[in-house]
N, C-alpha and C positions, 0 to 999 in steps of 0.2 A: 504494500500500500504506500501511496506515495503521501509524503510529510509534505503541509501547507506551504510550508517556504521555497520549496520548488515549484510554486505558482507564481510567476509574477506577472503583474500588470491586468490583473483580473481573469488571467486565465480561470478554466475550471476544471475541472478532474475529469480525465478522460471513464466512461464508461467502462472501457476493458482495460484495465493498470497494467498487461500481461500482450503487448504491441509486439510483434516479435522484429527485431531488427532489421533495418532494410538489408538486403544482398549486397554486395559490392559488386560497383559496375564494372565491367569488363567493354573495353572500346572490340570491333569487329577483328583489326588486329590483337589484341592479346587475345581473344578467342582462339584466333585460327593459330594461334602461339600455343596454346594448350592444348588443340586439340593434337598440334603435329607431335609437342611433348610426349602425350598418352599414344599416340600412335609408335611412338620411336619406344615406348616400354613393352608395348602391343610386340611388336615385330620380334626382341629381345627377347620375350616371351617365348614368343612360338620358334623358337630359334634354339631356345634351353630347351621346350617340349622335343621338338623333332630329334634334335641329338639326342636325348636323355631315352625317350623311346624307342630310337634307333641303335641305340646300344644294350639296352634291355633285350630286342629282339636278337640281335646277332649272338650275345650269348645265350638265351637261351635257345636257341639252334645252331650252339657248338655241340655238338653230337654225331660221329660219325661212323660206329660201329659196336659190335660185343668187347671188341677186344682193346677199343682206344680210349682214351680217358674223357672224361665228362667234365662239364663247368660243377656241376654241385660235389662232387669228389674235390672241390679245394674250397674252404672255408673264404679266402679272398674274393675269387671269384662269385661267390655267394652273395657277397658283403656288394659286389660293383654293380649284379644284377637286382639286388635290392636297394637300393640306395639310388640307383637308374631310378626305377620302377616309381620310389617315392618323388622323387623328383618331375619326372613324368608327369604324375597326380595332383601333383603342386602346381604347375607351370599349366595344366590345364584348366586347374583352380582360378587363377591368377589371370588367364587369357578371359576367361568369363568376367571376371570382375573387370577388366581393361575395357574390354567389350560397351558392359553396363557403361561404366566410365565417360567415356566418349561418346555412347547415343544417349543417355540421359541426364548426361552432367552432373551428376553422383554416384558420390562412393557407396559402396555395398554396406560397408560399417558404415558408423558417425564417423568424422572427418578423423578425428584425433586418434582414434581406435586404427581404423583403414591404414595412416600414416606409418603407424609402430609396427601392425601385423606384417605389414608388409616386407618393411626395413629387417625386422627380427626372423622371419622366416626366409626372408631371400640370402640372408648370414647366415644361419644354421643348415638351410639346404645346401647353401655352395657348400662349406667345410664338410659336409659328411661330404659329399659327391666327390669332393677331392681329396678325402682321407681313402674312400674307397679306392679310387682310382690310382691312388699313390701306392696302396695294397696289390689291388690287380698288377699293377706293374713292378711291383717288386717279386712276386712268383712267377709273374710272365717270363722276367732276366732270369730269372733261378730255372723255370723250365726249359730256357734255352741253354744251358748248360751242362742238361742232363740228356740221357736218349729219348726223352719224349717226345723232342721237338726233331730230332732228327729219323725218328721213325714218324712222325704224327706230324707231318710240317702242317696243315690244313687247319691244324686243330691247335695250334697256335698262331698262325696268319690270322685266323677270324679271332680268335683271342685280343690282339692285339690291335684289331680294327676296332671291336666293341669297346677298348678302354682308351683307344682317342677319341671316339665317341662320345663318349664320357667325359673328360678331358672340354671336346667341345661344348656339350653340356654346360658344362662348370665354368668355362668363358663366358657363354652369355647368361648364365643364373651372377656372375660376377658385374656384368656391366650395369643388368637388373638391380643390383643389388647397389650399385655406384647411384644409380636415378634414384632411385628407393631412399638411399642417404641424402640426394640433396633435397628431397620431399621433408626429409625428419628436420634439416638444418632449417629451411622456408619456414617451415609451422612453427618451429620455436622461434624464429625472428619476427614473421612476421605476422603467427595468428593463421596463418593459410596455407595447404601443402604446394601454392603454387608463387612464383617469382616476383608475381606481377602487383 
């Protein structure tokens, strides 16, 4: 309720004390400024999904016989097609909400929520994606050293496709995650996840 002294000059009290703020204006250029923003996280997006999917599949259709070795007979390889997988899920999560983003000009969450989830899970997705992937490749080198690779070349070639994959992955979950930071720096400066 608002105190008499915030009326002056005979104003009178508004009927509804509970006016909700005007919007802040946005000129046509800082529009099409955000909206290319949201497109350029869009694209980054679907860029981590494609990798991250793309490396999930390739491993799991490393598989080439009774007698040759398997991706789930290595606990690392496990760890790259899981952590793909999640990743994957995220990055499609994320493409949704971009989506939203740009044809209805709101976040899915409230502003401040949207900002953080975002920021915090595109950090936590890269570091597993690239702890995995730093895994895969350290059994990848150790199996090339051993006769697996030299009897199984096929089955370490696709190995080793699926964990640049991932790798790629983890580039664009990382640039994501660079936009993502300067959305969290905006909103604490300036009240708004945007520049403008």
């Amino acid at each position: 309720m608002r105190s008499p002294q915030s009326l002056r000059n005979g104003d009178t009290a508004s009927p509804h004390p509970r006016i909700p703020p005007p919007h802040h204006f946005h000129s046509t250029v800082s529009a099409q400024k955000l909206r290319r923003f949201n497109t350029v996280i869009l694209i980054f997006r679907l860029a981590s999904f494609c990798f991250s999917l793309a490396a999930s599949v390739f491993m799991l259709t490393n598989s080439r016989g009774s007698n040759s070795p398997r991706w789930y007979d290595f606990d690392a390889f496990r760890f790259v097609v899981v952590a793909n997988g999640i990743v994957a899920l995220y990055s499609l999560f994320e493409m949704a909400a971009s989506v939203w983003e740009i044809s209805k000009g709101a976040t899915v969450f409230p502003e401040i929520l949207q900002v953080w989830f975002d920021f915090g899970h595109d950090q936590v997705f890269a570091y597993l994606l690239l702890s995995a992937d730093a895994a895969g490749t350290a059994l990848a080198r150790t199996l090339r050293r051993t006769n697996t690779c030299t009897s199984e070349n096929a089955f370490c070639v696709q190995t080793d496709i699926a964990i640049a994959l991932g790798y790629g992955g983890f580039l664009f979950l990382g640039f994501s995650s660079l936009l993502s930071g300067f959305r969290v720096v905006c909103y604490i400066i300036n009240g708004s996840r945007f520049h403008i």
